[in-house]
C-alpha positions in Angstrom: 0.0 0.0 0.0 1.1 3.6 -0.8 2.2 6.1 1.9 -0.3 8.6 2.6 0.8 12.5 2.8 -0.2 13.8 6.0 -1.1 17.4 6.5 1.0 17.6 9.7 4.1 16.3 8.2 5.2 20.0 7.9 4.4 21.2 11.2 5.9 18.1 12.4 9.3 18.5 10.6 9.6 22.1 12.3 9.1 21.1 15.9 11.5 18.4 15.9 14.1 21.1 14.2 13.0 23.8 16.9 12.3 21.4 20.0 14.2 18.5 22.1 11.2 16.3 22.5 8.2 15.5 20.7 4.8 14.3 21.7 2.4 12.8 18.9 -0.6 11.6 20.3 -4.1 10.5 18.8 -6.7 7.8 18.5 -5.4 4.2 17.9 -4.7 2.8 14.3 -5.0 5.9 12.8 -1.2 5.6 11.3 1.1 7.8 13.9 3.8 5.2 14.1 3.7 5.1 10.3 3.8 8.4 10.1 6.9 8.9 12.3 8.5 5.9 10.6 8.5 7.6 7.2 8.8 11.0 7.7 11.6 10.5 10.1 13.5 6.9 9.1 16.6 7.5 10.7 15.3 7.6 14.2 13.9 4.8 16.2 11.2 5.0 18.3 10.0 4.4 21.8 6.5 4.3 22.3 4.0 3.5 25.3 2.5 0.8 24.0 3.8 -1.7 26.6 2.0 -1.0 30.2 5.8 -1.4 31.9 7.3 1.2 29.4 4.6 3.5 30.6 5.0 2.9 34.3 8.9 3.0 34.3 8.0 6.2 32.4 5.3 7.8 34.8 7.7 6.7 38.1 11.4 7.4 37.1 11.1 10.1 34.0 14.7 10.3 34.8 15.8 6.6 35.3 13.1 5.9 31.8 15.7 8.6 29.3 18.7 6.7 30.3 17.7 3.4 29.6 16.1 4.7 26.7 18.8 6.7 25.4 21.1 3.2 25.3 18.1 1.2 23.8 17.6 4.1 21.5 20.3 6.0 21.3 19.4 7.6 17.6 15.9 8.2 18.9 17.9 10.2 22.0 20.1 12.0 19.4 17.7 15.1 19.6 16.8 14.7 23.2 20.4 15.7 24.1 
């Protein structure tokens, strides 16, 4: 199946150029991690799919970015 152009793929290019984290939220299936995935191939990504991810998250923000950054360390890249 083709990629579909998203209206916020512009608006999402310029945050990520102009901010250190991003946020992209929205109802399920409707294509966010595909979205990410194309318009941004080079990074990986950690979502909070997984109910443990979330927690670890919620708990220890701090404690979550490190082991993050050396599971992800190209998603980090622009959280430095």
């Amino acid at each position: 199946m083709a990629y579909i152009e998203r209206a916020i793929t512009s608006v999402l290019k310029n945050r990520v150029s102009s901010s250190k984290c991003l946020l992209l939220t929205g109802a399920r299936q409707v294509g966010k991690s595909t979205l990410i995935k194309h318009v941004f191939p080079e990074y990986n990504i950690a979502n909070f799919d997984d109910r443990l991810t979330r927690l670890q998250a919620k708990e220890e923000p701090k404690l979550f970015f490190i082991i993050v950054s050396k599971e992800y360390p190209r998603f980090c890249r622009r959280l430095g």
